[in-house]
TORFIBA-741415 format. One record per residue (C-alpha): residue in three letters; x, y, z. Coordinates in steps of 0.1 Angstrom, whole numbers, padded with zeros to 4 digits, always signed. Example, Ala and Ser with C-alpha at 12.3 -4.5 7.8 and 13.67 -1.06 7.14 Angstrom:
2
ALA+0123-0045+0078;SER+0137-0011+0071;
//
This chain:
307
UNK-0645-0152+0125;UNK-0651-0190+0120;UNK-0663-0184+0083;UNK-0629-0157+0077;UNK-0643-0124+0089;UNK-0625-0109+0111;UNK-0585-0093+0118;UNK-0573-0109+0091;UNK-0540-0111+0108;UNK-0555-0131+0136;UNK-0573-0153+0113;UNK-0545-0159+0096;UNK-0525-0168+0127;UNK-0551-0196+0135;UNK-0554-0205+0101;UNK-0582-0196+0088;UNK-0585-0180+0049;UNK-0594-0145+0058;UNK-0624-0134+0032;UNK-0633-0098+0050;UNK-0611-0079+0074;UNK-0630-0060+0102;UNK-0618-0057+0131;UNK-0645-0086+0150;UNK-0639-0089+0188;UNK-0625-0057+0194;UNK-0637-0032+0219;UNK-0652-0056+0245;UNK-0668-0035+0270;UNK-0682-0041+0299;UNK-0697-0029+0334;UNK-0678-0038+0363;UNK-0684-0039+0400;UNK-0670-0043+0435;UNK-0684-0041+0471;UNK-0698-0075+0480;UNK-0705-0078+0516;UNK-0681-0046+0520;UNK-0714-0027+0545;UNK-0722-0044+0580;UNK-0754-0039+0597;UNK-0770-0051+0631;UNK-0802-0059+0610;UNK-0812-0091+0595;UNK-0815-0080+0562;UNK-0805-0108+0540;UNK-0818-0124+0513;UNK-0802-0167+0512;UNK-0806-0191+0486;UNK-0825-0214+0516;UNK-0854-0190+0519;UNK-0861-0187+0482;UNK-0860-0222+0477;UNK-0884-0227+0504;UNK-0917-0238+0496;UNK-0934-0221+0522;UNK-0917-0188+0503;UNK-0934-0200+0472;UNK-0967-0205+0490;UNK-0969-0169+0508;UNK-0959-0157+0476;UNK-0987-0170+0456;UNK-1011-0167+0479;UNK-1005-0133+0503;UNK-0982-0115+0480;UNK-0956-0116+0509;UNK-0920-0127+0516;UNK-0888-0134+0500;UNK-0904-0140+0461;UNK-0918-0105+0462;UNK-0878-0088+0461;UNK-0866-0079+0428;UNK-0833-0090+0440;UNK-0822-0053+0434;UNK-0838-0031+0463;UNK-0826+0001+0448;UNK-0806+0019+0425;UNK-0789+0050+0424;UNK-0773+0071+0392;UNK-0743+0093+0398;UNK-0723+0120+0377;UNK-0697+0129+0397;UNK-0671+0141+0373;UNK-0702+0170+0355;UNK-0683+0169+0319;UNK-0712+0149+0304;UNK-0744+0151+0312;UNK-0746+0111+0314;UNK-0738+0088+0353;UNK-0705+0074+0352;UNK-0720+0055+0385;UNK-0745+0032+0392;UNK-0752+0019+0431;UNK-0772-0010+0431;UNK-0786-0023+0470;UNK-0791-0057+0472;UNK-0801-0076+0507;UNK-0778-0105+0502;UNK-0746-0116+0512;UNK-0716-0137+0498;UNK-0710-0156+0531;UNK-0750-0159+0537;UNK-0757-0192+0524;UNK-0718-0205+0537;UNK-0701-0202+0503;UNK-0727-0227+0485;UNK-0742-0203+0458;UNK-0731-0168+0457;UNK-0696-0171+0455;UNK-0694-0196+0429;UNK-0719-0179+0410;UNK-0693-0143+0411;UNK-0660-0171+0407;UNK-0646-0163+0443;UNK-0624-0190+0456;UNK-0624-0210+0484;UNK-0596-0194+0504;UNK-0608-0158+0497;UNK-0638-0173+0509;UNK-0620-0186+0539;UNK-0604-0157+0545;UNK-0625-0131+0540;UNK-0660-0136+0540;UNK-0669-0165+0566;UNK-0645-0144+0592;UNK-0676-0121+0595;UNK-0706-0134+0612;UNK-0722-0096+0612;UNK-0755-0094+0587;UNK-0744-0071+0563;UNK-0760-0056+0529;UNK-0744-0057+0494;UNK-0735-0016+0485;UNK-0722-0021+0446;UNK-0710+0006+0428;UNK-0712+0001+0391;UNK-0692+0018+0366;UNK-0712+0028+0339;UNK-0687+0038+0310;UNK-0649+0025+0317;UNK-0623+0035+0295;UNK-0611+0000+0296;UNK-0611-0022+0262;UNK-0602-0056+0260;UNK-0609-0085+0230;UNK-0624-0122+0221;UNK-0604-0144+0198;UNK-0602-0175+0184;UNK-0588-0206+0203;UNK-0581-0224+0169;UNK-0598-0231+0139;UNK-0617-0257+0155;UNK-0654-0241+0166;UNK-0657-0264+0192;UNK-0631-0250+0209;UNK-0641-0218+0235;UNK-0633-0185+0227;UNK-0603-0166+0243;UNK-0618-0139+0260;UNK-0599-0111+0279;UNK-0617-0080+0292;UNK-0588-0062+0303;UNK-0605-0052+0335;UNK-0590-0019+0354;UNK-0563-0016+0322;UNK-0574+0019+0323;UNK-0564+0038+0356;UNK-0595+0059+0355;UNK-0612+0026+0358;UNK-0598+0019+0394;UNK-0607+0055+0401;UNK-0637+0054+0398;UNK-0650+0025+0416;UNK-0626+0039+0444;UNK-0645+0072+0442;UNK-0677+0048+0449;UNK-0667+0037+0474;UNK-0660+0066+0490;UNK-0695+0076+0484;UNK-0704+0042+0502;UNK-0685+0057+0531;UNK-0710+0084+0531;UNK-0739+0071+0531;UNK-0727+0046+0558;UNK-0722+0075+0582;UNK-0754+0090+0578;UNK-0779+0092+0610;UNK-0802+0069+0597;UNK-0779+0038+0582;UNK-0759+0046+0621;UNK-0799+0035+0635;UNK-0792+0001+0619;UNK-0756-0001+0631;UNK-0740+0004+0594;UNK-0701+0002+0591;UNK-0675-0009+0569;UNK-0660-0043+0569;UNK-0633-0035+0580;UNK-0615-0074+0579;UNK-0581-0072+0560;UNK-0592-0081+0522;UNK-0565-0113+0512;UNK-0532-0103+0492;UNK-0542-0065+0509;UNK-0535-0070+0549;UNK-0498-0049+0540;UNK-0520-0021+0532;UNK-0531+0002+0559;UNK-0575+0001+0561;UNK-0592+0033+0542;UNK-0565+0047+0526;UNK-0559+0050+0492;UNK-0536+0023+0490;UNK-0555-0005+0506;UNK-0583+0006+0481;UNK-0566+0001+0452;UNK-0557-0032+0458;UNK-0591-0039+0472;UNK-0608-0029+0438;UNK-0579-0053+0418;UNK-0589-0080+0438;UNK-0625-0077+0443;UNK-0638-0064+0405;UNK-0661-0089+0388;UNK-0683-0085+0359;UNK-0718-0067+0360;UNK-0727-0095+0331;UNK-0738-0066+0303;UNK-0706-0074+0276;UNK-0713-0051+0243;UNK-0690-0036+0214;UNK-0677-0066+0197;UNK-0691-0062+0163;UNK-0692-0023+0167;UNK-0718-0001+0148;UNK-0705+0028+0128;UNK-0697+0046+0097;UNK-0678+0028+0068;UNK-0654+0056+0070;UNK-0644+0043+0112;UNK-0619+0017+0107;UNK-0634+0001+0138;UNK-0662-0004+0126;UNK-0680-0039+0116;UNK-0717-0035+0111;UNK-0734-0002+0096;UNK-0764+0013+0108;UNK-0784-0012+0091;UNK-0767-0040+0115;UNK-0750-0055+0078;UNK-0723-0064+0081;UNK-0696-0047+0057;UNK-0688-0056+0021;UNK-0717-0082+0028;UNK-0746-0086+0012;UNK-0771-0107+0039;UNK-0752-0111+0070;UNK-0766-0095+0100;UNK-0751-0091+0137;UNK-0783-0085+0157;UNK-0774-0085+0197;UNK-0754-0067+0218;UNK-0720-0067+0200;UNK-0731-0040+0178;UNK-0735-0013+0205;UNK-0702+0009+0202;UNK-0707+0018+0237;UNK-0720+0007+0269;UNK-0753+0028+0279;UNK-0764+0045+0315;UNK-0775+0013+0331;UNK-0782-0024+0324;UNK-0782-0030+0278;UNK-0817-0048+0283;UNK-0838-0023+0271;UNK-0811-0007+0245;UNK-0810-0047+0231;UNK-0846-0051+0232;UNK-0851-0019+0209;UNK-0823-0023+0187;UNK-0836-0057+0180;UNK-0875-0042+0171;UNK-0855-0019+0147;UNK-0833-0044+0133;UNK-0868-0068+0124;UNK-0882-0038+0105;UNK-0847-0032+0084;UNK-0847-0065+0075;UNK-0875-0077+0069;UNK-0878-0043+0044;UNK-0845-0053+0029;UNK-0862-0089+0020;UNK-0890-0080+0009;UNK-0877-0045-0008;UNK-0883-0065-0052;UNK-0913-0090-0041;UNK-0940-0070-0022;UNK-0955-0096-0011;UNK-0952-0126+0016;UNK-0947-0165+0015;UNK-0957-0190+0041;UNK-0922-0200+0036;UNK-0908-0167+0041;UNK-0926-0165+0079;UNK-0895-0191+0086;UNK-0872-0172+0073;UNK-0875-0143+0099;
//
């Protein structure tokens, strides 16, 4: 958007000389989560930034193939379809033996941008182990935007993913918690004492506990980024106005620029964008470099630098 592709109204607004209009920045997607510290066990089951910094965790590690280094950090995972009209998840579960109020506020919460009230109020008032349960929602109808500050590129982005601006959004996650609720009642989680937290969430105490109220408010409160952003610079036909890059990752009415990275994927996939990025990147190597060399046939030293 810097060099004038982009909205060209935006551009303009910010004054830069637009050059290309495409709609760049649009149709920011993302997976979004809620749940933290939300199951309570009578098990020590969690996972705190003290025993992974420990060296004696490095050493049994290295040497017995034993204790907290050997966790993924993600014990399990769990793909739901619960609405059957595709035959793609719309949920993800991911079980995690850690904690927000394990290591007293220090690391986790920061890290998920929880503040030290909330903190205060919610998390510390529980001195229960309990597990993380998070319910991921795998394809939201939500859609927000990136824009530019100003003109000036050292200036940060403005970035607004519109979480939850689509009802069916909040829905969801609800309905996953609800599935939570399930498995907490099961024989076996009841072995380990498994039950919901059940201490008011902050700006919800009004709400009665388990209804469909107080979990609506919850999940408004309480949704934070799954970290997998995608859709900015959107792949597609020439013919899709949204579109920025084709299926060659060029982008339009260009002749050598190429978006290579997670922006160009029009929508999220099943499950983390990892392997989708990883592969769409090995493709993107073998269209380019057959674009470059597509008139000389052969390869200069000098041309290694330029891949």
């Amino acid at each position: 958007m810097l060099s004038g592709v982009g909205d060209k109204e935006h551009l303009t607004q910010v004054g830069i000389q637009p050059k290309i209009d495409l709609p760049v920045g649009k149709n920011l997607q993302d997976h979004i989560t809620t749940g933290f510290d939300l199951v309570l066990i009578n098990e020590t089951l969690e996972l705190g930034i003290g025993q992974m910094l420990n060296p004696l965790s490095m050493w049994n590690y290295f040497t017995k193939g034993t204790g907290p280094w050997t966790t993924t950090g993600c014990e399990l995972m769990a793909f739901f379809n619960t609405k059957n009209t595709s035959g793609q998840p719309d949920l993800q579960f991911m079980v995690m033996p850690l904690s927000i109020r394990e290591d007293d506020g220090v690391f986790l919460r920061k890290l998920v941008g929880i503040s030290d009230k909330t903190f205060s109020d919610y998390f510390a008032r529980n001195r229960k182990p309990s597990i993380t349960i998070l319910p991921v929602v795998l394809h939201p109808k939500s859609r927000g935007f990136l824009r530019l500050h100003s003109k000036d590129p050292a200036e940060p982005p403005l970035i607004d993913p519109k979480y939850l601006s689509a009802p069916e959004d909040v829905d969801t996650l609800i309905l996953g918690i609800q599935l939570i609720k399930q498995l907490v009642d099961t024989p076996q989680m009841k072995l380990i004492g498994a039950e919901l937290n059940r201490t008011p969430f902050p700006g919800c105490e009004h709400h009665t506990f388990d209804t469909r109220a107080y979990w609506e408010c919850y999940v408004t409160r309480l949704t934070i980024t799954s970290y997998h952003p995608v859709g900015t610079c959107k792949m597609g036909h020439p013919s899709d106005v949204s579109t920025v890059v084709d299926f060659d990752f060029k982008v339009q009415r260009t002749n050598n620029l190429y978006v290579v990275d997670g922006s160009v994927l029009p929508t999220l996939t099943s499950g983390n964008i990892n392997g989708a990025i990883l592969m769409l990147a090995e493709m993107a190597s073998d269209v380019i470099r057959k674009s470059y060399f597509l008139n000389t046939g052969y390869c200069r030293m000098s041309d290694l630098f330029l891949l």
